[in-house]
N, C-alpha and C positions, 0 to 999 in steps of 0.2 A: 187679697179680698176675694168673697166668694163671687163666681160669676152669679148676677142676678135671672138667668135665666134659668140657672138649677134650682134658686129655691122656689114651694109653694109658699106663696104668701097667704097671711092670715083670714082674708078676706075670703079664698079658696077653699079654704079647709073645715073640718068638722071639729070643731072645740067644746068643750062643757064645762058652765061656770060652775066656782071652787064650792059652791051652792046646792048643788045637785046632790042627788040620794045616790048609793049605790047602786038599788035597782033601775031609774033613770038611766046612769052612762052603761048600764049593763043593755039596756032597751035601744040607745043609741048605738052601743057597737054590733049588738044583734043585726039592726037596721043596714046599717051602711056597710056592713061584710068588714070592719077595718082590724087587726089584731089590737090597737090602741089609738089613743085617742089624747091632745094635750089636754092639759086642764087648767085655767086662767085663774086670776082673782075677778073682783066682781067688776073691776073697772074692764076688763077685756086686755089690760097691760101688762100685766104679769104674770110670768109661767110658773107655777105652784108644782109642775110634775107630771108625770103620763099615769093615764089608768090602763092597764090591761083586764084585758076579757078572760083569758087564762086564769086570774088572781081573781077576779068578779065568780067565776064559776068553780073554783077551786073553796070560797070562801062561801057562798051558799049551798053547793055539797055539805059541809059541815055545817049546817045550819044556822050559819051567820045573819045577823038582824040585815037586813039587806035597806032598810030606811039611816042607814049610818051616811054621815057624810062623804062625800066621795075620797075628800082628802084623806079617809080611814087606811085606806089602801094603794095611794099614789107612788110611785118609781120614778126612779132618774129625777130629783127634782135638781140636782147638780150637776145632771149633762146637758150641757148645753154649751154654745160658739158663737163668738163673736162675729157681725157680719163682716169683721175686715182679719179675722183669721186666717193664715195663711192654712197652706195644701195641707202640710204635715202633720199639722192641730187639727183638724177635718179628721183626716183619713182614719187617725188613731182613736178618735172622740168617738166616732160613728161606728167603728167597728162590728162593734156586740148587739148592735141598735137597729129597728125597722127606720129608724131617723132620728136626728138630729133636730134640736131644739134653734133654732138662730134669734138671735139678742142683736136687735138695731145699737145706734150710737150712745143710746139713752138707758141701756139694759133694758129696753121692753121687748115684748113678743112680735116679731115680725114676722115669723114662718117654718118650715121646719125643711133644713135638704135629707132626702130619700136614699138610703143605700142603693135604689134603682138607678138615681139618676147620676150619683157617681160613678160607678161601675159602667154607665154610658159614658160618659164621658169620658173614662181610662179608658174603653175599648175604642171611644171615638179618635185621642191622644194615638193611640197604637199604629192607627191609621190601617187596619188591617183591611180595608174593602180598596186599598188603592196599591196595595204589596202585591209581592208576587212570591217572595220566600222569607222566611223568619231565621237568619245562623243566629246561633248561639255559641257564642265566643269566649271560652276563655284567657282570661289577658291577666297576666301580673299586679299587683295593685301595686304600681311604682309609678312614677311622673312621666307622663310621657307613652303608656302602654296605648292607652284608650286612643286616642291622637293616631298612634303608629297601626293599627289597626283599621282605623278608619280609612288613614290614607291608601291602604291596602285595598280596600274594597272602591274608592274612589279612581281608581284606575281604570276601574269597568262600568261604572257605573256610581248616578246619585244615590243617597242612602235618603231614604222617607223617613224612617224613624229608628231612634236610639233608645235602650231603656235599659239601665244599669240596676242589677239585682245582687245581694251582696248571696254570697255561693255560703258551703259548710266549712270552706279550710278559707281562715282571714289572713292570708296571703296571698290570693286570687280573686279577681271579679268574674262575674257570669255577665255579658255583657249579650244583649239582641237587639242584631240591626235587621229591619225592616227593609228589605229590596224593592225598589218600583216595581209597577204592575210590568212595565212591558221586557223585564231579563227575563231570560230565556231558561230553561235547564243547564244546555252547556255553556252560558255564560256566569249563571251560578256554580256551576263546576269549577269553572277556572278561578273564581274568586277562591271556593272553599281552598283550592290547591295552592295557590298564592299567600291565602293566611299560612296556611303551616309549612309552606315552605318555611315563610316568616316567623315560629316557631310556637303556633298560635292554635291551640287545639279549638277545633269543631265537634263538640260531641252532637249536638242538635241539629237537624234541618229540616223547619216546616213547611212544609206547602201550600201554599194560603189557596191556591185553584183549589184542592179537593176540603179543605177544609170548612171553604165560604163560600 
């Protein structure tokens, strides 16, 4: 389920019934600086589609009757997520998107989550303002690697965060563990030295001090 603190709710947001002219939502996105805009039916409950300003001004260039209903030129009227979607269906959904559409229990319009506020949220998950260095770990994708790695670094230290990235050769994972704020350089040394004793390449090491 999405956390309710990422999405805007409806109540927040700038919406245009399915009613309106093209020059209307083209006058509203001028207005409020937004690159698009949802668009409802006339009950306020259902999402019809997004209007972009782009496609508004790309289609009066050409001398489009600009009194045409907005629904003339609406997108994405099939992206949208359920508000009890897991991460994965998110992430992929949103992708291409200023935002994501969110459907309550009922399939109505409840609000829309922001590629912003995801992308905080991963950076918040990352934990990078509490780290002190970033390995990047390559580890065998076998039973057992991920585990035997970690224990490795657990000998000097807690690990804050873990975050499994799948590499180019599908025989290997790319694996970053996030080190507390308070290791040191040379105890980040000694981990790094520890992994590849352990047979455990380190191609990456970030420094979260000069980086944040």
């Amino acid at each position: 389920m999405i956390f309710n603190s990422l999405i805007k709710p409806k109540s927040t947001l700038t919406t245009l019934d399915e009613s309106a002219t093209l020059s209307e939502a083209l006058d509203v996105l001028e207005e409020t600086g937004y690159r698009c805009v949802p668009v409802l039916d006339k009950s306020g409950k259902i999402f019809r589609g997004n209007i972009y300003k782009m496609h508004l001004y790309r289609h009066k260039s050409r001398g489009g009757d600009m009194d045409l209903p907005v629904t003339t030129l609406l997108k994405n009227a099939t992206k949208f997520i359920s508000i009890n979607a897991a991460f994965f269906t998110i992430f992929f959904a949103i992708r291409d998107l200023p935002y994501i559409t969110v459907l309550d229990d009922n399939n109505q319009f409840y609000g829309i989550l922001t590629h912003n506020s995801l992308l905080r949220m991963l950076a918040a998950g990352w934990n990078v303002k509490n780290g002190s260095y970033v390995l990047t770990v390559i580890t065998p994708d076998e039973r057992g690697a991920l585990v035997s790695a970690a224990k490795e670094i657990t000998r000097f230290c807690q690990i804050t965060n873990v975050i499994s990235l799948d590499p180019d050769e599908e025989t290997m994972k790319r694996v970053l563990y996030t080190l507390p704020a308070d290791v040191s350089k040379d105890r980040m040394e000694k981990i790094v030295k520890r992994l590849q004793k352990k047979g455990f390449e380190v191609p990456e090491i970030e420094d979260l001090h000069q980086s944040y």
